[in-house]
Structure formats: structure tokens, C-alpha cells
N, C-alpha and C positions, 0 to 999 in steps of 0.2 A: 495363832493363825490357823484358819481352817481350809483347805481348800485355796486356798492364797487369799482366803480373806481375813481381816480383821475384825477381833473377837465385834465391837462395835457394829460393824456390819451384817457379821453373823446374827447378833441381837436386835437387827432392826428387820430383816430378814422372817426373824422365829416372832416376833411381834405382829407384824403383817400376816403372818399366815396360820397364827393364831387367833388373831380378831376375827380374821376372814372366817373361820373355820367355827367360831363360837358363833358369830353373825348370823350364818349359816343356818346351823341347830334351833336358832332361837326364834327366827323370823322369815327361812326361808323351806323348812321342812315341817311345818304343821299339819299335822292328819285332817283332814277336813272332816273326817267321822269322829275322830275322839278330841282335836283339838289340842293335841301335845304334841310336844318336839321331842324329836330323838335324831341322832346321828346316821340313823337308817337311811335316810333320803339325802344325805350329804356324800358327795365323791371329790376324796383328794386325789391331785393327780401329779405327780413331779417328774417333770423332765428333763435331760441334762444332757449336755455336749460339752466339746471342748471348752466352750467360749461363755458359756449362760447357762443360767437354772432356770425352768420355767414351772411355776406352780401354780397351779388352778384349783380351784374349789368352786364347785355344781353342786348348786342345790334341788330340790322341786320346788318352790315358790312358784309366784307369777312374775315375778320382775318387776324393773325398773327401768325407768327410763334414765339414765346418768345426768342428761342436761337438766333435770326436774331439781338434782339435790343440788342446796345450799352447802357451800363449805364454808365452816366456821373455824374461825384461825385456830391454831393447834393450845393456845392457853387457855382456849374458852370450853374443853375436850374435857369428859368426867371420865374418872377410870373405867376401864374396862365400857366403852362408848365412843370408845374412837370413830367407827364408823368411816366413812371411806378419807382417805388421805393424801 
């Protein structure tokens, strides 16, 4: 147990905000002058109280509109392509 959490929890957790985080790098911080990604333009942010964790990842992209993506059930997910959940 971590935190009064369960290891499982903890893992789903470090998953999430790993996707997030690699998402980020890959598609949401591209140089428009050279065209590659780096972690430069990515800001993690964790915030904690008694009661919640709250973690945020900011990229520079342009966004998205959330109602625009299709979710596809979780068997149909290729590693490391989770994409939002």
C-alpha cells in the first residue's frame, strides 16, 4: 500500500500519467521550426490534499476538442497507444 492505496491502484495511476506524459512529447510539443518533440514544451503538475491527487500534464500543441474523439473499447488499445481512457 501506498498512500492508503493499493499497489493495483497505484499502477493504474503511474499508467495514466505516463501515457499522458509520453502523449504529450510525441504529439503535443512539436517545434514548428525543426519539427521534433522533446519534453521541453511538456509541464507536469501534481497536486495533493488530504483527500485527492491531482495531476495535470500541459503541453504546447493546439488541442482538441474531447467530443471529436472516438473511444475504442479497451481490447481493441495497441500498446503504448492507449490514448485517452
Amino acid at each position: 500500500m501506498t498512500a492508503g492505496l493499493s499497489y493495483d491502484a497505484v499502477e493504474a495511476v503511474r499508467l495514466a500519467v505516463g501515457e499522458a506524459f509520453v502523449n504529450a512529447v510525441r504529439h503535443g510539443s512539436r517545434s514548428s521550426t525543426a519539427g521534433t518533440a522533446s519534453a521541453a514544451g511538456v509541464r507536469l503538475r501534481v497536486l495533493r490534499s488530504e483527500n485527492e491527487v491531482i495531476v495535470e500534464v500541459q503541453d504546447s500543441g493546439q488541442g482538441f476538442r474531447p467530443e471529436d474523439i472516438l473511444l475504442h473499447p479497451v481490447e481493441d488499445l495497441r500498446p503504448n497507444g492507449r490514448g485517452l481512457m
